[in-house]
C-alpha positions in Angstrom: 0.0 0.0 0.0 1.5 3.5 -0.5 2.2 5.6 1.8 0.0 9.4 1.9 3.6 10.5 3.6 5.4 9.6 0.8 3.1 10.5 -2.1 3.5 14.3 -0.1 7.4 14.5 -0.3 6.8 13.7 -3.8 4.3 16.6 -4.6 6.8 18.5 -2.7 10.2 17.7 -4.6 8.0 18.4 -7.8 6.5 21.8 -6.8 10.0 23.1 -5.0 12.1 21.5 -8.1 14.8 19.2 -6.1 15.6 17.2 -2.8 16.9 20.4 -1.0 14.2 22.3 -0.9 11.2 20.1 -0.3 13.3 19.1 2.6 12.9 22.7 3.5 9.7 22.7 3.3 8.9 19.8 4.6 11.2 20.6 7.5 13.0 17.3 7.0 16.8 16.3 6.0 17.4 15.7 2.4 18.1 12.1 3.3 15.1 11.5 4.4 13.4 12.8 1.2 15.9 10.9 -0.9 14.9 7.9 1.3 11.3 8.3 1.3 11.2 8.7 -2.8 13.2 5.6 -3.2 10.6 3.7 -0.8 7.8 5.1 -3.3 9.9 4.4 -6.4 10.0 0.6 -4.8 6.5 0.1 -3.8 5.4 1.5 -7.8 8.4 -0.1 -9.5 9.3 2.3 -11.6 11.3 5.5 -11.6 9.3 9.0 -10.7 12.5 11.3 -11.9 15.4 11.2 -14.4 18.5 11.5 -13.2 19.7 12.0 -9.9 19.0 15.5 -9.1 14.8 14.7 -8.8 14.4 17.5 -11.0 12.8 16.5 -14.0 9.6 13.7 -13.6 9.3 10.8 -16.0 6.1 10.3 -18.1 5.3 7.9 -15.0 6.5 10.5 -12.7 4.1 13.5 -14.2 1.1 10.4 -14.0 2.0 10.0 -10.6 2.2 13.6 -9.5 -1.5 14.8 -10.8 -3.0 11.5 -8.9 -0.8 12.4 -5.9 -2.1 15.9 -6.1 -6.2 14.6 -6.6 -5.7 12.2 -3.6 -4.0 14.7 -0.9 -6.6 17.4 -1.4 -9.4 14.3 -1.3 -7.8 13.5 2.3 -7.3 17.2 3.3 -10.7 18.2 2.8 -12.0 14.8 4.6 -10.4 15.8 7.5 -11.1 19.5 8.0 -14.7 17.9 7.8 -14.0 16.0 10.3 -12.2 18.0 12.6 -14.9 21.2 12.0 -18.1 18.9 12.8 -16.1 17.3 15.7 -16.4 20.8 17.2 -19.9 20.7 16.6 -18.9 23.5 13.4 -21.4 23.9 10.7 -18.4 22.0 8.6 -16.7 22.7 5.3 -17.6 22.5 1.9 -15.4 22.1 -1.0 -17.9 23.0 -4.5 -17.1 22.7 -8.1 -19.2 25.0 -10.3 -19.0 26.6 -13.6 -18.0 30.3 -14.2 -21.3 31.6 -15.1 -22.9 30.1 -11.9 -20.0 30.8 -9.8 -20.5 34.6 -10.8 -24.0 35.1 -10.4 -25.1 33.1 -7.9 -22.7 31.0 -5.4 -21.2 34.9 -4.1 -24.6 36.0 -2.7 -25.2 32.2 -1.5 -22.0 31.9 0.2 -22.4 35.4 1.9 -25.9 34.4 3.3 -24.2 31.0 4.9 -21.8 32.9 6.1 -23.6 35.4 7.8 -26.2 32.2 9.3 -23.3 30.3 10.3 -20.0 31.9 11.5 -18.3 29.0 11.8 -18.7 28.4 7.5 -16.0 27.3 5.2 -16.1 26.8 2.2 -13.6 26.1 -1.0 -14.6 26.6 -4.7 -13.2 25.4 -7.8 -14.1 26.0 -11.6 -14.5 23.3 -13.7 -16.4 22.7 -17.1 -19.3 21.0 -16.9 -17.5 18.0 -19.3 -15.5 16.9 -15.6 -17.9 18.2 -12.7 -19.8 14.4 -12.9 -15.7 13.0 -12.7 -14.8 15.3 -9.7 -18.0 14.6 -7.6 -17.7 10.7 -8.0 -13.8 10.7 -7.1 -14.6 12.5 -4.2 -12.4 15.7 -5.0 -15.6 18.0 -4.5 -18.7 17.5 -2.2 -20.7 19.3 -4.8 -20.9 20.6 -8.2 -23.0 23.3 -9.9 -23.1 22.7 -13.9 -24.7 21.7 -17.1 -26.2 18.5 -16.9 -24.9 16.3 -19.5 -23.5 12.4 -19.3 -23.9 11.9 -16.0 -22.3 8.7 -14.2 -24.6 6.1 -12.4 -22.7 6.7 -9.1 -23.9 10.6 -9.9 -27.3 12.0 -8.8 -28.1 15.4 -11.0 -31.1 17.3 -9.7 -31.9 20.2 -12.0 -32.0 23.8 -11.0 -32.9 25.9 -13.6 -32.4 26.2 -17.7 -30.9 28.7 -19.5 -31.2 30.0 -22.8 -28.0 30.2 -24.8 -26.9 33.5 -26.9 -24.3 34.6 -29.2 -21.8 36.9 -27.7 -20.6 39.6 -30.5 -18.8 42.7 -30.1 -21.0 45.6 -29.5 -20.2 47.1 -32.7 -21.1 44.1 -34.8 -23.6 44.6 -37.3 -25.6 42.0 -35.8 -26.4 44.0 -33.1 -28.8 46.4 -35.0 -31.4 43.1 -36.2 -34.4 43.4 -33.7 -34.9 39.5 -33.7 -33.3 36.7 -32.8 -30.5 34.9 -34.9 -30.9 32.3 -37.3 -28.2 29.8 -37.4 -27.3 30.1 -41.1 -26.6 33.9 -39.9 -23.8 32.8 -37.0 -22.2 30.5 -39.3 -20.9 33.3 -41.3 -19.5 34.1 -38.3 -15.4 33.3 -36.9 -16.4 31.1 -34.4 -14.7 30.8 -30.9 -15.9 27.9 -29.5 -15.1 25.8 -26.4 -14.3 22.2 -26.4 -17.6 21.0 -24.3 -19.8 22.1 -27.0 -18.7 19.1 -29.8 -20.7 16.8 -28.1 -23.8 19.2 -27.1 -27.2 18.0 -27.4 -28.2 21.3 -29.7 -27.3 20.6 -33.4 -26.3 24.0 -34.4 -24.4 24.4 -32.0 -22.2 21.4 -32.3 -21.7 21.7 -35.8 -20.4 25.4 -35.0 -17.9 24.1 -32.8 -16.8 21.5 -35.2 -16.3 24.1 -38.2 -14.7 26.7 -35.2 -11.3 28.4 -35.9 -10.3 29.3 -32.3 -11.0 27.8 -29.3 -10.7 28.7 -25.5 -11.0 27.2 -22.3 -13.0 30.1 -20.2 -15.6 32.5 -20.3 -13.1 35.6 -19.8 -11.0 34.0 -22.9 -14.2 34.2 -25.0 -14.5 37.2 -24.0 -11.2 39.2 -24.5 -11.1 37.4 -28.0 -15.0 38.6 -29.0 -13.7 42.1 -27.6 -11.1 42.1 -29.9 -13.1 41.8 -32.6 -11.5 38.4 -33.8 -14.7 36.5 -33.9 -18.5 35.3 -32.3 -18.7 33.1 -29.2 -22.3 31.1 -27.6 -22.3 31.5 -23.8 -25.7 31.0 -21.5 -27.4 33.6 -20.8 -26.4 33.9 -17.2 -22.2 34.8 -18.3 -23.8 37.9 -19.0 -23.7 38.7 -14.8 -19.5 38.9 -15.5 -19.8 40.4 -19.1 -17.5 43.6 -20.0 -19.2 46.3 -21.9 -17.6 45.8 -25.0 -19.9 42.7 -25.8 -23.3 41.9 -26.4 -25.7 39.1 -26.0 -27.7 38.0 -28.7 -30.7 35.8 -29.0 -31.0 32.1 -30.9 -34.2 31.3 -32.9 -33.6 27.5 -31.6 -35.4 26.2 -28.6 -32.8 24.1 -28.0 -30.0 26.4 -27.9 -30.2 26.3 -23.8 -28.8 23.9 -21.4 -30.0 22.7 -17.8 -28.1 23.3 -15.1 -27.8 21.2 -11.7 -26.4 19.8 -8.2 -24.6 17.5 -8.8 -23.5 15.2 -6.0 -21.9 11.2 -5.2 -24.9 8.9 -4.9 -25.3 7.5 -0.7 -22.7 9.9 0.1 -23.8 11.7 3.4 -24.1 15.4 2.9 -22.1 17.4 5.3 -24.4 20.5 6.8 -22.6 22.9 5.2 -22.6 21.2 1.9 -26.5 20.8 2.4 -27.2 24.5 3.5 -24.8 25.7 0.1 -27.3 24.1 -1.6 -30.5 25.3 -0.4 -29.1 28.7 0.1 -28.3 28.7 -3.8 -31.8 27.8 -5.1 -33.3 30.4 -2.1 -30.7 33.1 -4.6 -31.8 31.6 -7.9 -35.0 32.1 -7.5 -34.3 36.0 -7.4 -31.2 36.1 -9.5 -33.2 36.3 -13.1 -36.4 36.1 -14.6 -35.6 34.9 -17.9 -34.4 31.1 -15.9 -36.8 28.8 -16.0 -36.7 27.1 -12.4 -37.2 23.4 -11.8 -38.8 22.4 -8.2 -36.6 20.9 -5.7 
């Protein structure tokens, strides 16, 4: 079995590049560290670093590292839970969401726990929606907040709310003066900045954008620096407009099905933690005042 100390000295030696100074760190000799990576080396059978020095990680090594990395912040969060309800704490709660839900709604939520429950903590990642079912079942997040896609049987999604999808242009664009919504055969004239999560997207015109796309980026601020500099159209949900700049505007699709449902996501029989379950509630308590134009689902 491996060792969780040894799978930290080798996060460290990779983050501080060498021996030296993850013994620094760590506040342990060099040997040691030497000693402990050889243990880890044995127990895997195959070499984490090339060379001597424990500089430079082997394909093996760089495999080893991200797992390492996914499994220490799995047992660090685990036991701060732990530790906070043993002092009878509301708890923690470690959240994945997307960026448009993370803008407009989790800030008021979060402030509202916090002000109910001094004791609240909470951390918050971004991911796409294409690895919020991944992170939930692995245990790397209590919750997620995100499109509802694929989801894995060990995953329950409960919906929230749907939202319409729109095509961000610059607020210059000629598009801007047509008093209806867009036509597909209209964006497709378009450069097309798309983001990898939308190949496989239940809506047909927008999948076959993102196939025929010429630039592609990983975030909502990307999308919108490159639509801001004029180099081409993007398709974000209606509620990245909360974190738009001014230089864009938001367009709407003639295409029902240009709009994606967002929910909680969350590890089937895993016991919610109170803070986890109050996150929760305390979001759909701030969706259902956030905007008008989402259509709510019941809890």
């Amino acid at each position: 079995m491996l060792s969780l100390g040894n799978l930290r000295v080798l996060v460290a030696v990779a983050e501080t590049g060498g021996v030296r100074a993850a013994a620094k760190r760590l506040n342990r000799t060099p040997s040691a560290i030497s000693m402990s990576l050889k243990q880890l080396e044995d127990s895997l059978g195959s070499p984490l670093f090339e060379g001597d020095r424990k500089i430079h990680p082997t394909k093996f090594g760089h495999f080893t590292i991200e797992a390492a990395l996914d499994l220490l912040k799995h047992y660090d969060n685990v036991c701060a839970s732990i530790l906070a309800y043993s002092r009878d704490e509301i708890s923690r709660c470690t959240a994945a969401s997307v960026t448009s839900f993370a803008a407009a709604v989790l800030p008021e939520a979060i402030r509202l726990v916090k002000a109910r429950s001094k004791n609240f903590e909470v951390m918050l990642r971004e991911i796409h929606s294409n690895r919020m079912a991944d992170a939930v079942a692995e245990g790397l997040v209590d919750v997620g907040f995100g499109r509802i896609g694929m989801v894995r049987p060990d995953v329950l999604a409960t919906p929230l709310f749907t939202d319409r999808y729109s095509l961000v242009c610059h607020a210059g664009h000629p598009l801007t003066k047509l008093s209806r919504p867009l036509e597909w055969c209209e964006i497709e004239r378009e450069p097309f900045i798309s983001f990898d999560s939308y190949a496989d997207h239940d809506c047909a015109g927008l999948a076959k954008l993102s196939k025929s796309a010429r630039f592609y980026v990983s975030s909502a601020s990307s999308a919108f620096a490159l639509v801001s500099a004029e180099i081409g159209v993007a398709i974000l949900p209606q509620m990245a407009s909360h974190v738009a700049p001014t230089t864009v505007r938001f367009l709407q699709i003639n295409d029902p099905a240009a709009s994606r449902v967002v929910g909680v996501l969350v590890r089937r029989g895993k016991k919610l933690s109170p803070a986890t379950k109050m996150l929760i509630e305390t979001s759909r308590e701030v969706l259902s005042r956030t905007d008008s134009s989402l259509k709510q689902h019941e809890a």
